[in-house]
C-alpha positions as a Markdown table, in Angstrom:
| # | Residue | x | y | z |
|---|---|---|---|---|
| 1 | Unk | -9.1 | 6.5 | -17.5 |
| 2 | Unk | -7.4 | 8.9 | -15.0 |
| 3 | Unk | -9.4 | 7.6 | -12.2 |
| 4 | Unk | -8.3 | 4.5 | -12.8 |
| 5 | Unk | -4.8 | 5.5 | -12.9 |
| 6 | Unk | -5.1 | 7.1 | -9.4 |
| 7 | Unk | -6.5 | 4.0 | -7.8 |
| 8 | Unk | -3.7 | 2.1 | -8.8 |
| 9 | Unk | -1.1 | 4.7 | -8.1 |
| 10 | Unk | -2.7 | 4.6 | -4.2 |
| 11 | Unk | -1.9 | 0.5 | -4.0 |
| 12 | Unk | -4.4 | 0.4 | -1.4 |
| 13 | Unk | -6.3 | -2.8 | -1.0 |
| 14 | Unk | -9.1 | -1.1 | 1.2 |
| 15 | Unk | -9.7 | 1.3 | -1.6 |
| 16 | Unk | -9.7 | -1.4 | -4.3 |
| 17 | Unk | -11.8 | -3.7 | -2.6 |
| 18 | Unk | -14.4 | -0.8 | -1.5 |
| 19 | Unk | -14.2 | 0.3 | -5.2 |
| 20 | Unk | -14.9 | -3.6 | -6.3 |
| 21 | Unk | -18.0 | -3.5 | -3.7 |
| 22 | Unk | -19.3 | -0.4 | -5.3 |
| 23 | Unk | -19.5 | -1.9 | -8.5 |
| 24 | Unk | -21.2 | -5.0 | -7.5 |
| 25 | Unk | -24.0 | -3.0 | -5.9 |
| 26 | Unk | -27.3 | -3.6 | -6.7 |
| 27 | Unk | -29.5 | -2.3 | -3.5 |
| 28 | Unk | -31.9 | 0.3 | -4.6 |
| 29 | Unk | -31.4 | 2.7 | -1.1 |
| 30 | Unk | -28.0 | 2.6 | -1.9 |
| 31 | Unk | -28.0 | 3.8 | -5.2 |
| 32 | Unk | -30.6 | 6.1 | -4.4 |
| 33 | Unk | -28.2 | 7.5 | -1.8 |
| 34 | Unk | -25.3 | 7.7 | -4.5 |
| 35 | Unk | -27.1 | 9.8 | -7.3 |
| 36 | Unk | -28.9 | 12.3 | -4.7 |
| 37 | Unk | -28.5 | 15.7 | -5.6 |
| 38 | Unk | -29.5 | 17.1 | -2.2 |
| 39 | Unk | -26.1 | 15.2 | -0.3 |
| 40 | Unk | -23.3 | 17.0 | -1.2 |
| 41 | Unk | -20.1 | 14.9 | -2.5 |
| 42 | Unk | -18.6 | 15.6 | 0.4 |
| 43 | Unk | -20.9 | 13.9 | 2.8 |
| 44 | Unk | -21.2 | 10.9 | 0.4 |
| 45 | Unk | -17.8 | 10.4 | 0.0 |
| 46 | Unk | -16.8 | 11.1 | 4.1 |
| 47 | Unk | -20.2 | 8.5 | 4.8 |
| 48 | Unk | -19.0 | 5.8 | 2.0 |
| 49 | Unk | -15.1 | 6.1 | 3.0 |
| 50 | Unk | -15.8 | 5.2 | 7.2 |
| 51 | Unk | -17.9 | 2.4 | 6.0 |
| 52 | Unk | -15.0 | 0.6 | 4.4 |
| 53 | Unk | -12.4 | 2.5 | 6.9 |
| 54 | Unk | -10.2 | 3.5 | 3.8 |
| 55 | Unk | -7.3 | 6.1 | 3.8 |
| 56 | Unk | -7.7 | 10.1 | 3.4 |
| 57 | Unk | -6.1 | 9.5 | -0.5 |
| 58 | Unk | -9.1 | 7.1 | -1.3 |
| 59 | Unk | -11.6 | 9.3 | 0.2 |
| 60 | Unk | -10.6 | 12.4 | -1.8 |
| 61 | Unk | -10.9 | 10.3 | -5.1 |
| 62 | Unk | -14.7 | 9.4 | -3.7 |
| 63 | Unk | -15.3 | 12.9 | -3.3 |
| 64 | Unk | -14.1 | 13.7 | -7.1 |
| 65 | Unk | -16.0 | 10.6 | -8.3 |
| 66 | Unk | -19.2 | 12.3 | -6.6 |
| 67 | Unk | -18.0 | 16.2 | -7.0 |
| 68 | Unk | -18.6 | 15.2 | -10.9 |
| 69 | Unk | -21.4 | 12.8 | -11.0 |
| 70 | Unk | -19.2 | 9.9 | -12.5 |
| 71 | Unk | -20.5 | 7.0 | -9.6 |
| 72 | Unk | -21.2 | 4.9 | -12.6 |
| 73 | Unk | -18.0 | 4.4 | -13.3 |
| 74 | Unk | -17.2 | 1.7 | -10.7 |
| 75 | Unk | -17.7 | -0.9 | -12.7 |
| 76 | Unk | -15.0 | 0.7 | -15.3 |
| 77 | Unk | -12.7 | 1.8 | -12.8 |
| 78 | Unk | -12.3 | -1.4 | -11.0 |
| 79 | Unk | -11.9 | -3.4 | -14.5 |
| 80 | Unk | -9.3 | -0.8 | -15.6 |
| 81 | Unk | -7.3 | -0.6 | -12.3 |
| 82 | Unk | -7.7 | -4.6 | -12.1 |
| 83 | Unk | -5.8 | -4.7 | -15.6 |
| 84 | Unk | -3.4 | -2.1 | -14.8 |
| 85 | Unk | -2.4 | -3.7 | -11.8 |
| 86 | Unk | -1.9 | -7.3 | -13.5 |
| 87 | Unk | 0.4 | -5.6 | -16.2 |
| 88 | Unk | 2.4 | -4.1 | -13.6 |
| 89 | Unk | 3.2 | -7.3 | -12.1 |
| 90 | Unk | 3.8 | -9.4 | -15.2 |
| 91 | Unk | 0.5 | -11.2 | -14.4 |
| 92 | Unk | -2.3 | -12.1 | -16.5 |
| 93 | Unk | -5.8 | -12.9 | -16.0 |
| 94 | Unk | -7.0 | -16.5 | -16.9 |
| 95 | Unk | -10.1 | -17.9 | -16.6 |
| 96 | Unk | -10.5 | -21.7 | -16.5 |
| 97 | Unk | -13.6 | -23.8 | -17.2 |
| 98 | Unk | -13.9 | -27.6 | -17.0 |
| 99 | Unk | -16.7 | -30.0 | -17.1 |
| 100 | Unk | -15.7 | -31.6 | -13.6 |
| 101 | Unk | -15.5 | -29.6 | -10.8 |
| 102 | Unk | -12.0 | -28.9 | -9.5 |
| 103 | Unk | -10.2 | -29.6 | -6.3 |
């Protein structure tokens, strides 16, 4: 996924984690916000970027995300860039269960 690509290529935490918040959202206003035709991309993506005070480079790939109605991609993009990021630094992503609770 090329959006993907792009958020990794900016190495911007701000931009990662806003991109990780947007795909955890679940608050109706906001979503309603998201898909409404009548705000153009611009404005969504100038309004969403000073929330999380992220760079100009993260902003313009908000304003793509909206300019082609792919906001429902977060989820995706955050998973992709997330494995990306791990392969890049020889890292990989465990998960660890155990029936005591861990210090």
């Amino acid at each position: 996924m090329k959006y993907a690509q792009v958020l990794f290529e900016l190495k911007d935490p701000k931009c990662f984690d806003m991109v990780k918040t947007l795909a955890k959202i679940d608050d109706e206003r906001i979503k309603t916000f998201v898909n409404d035709p009548t705000v153009f991309p611009k404005s969504k993506a100038d309004i969403v970027a000073s929330s999380f005070g992220v760079r100009e480079e993260c902003k313009r790939l908000l304003k793509v995300i909206f300019e082609h109605k792919r906001f429902q991609i977060f989820q995706d993009l955050y998973d992709i860039s997330w494995k990306l990021w791990l392969k890049s630094n020889n890292k990989e992503q465990v998960v660890l269960r155990s029936a005591q609770r861990l210090d």
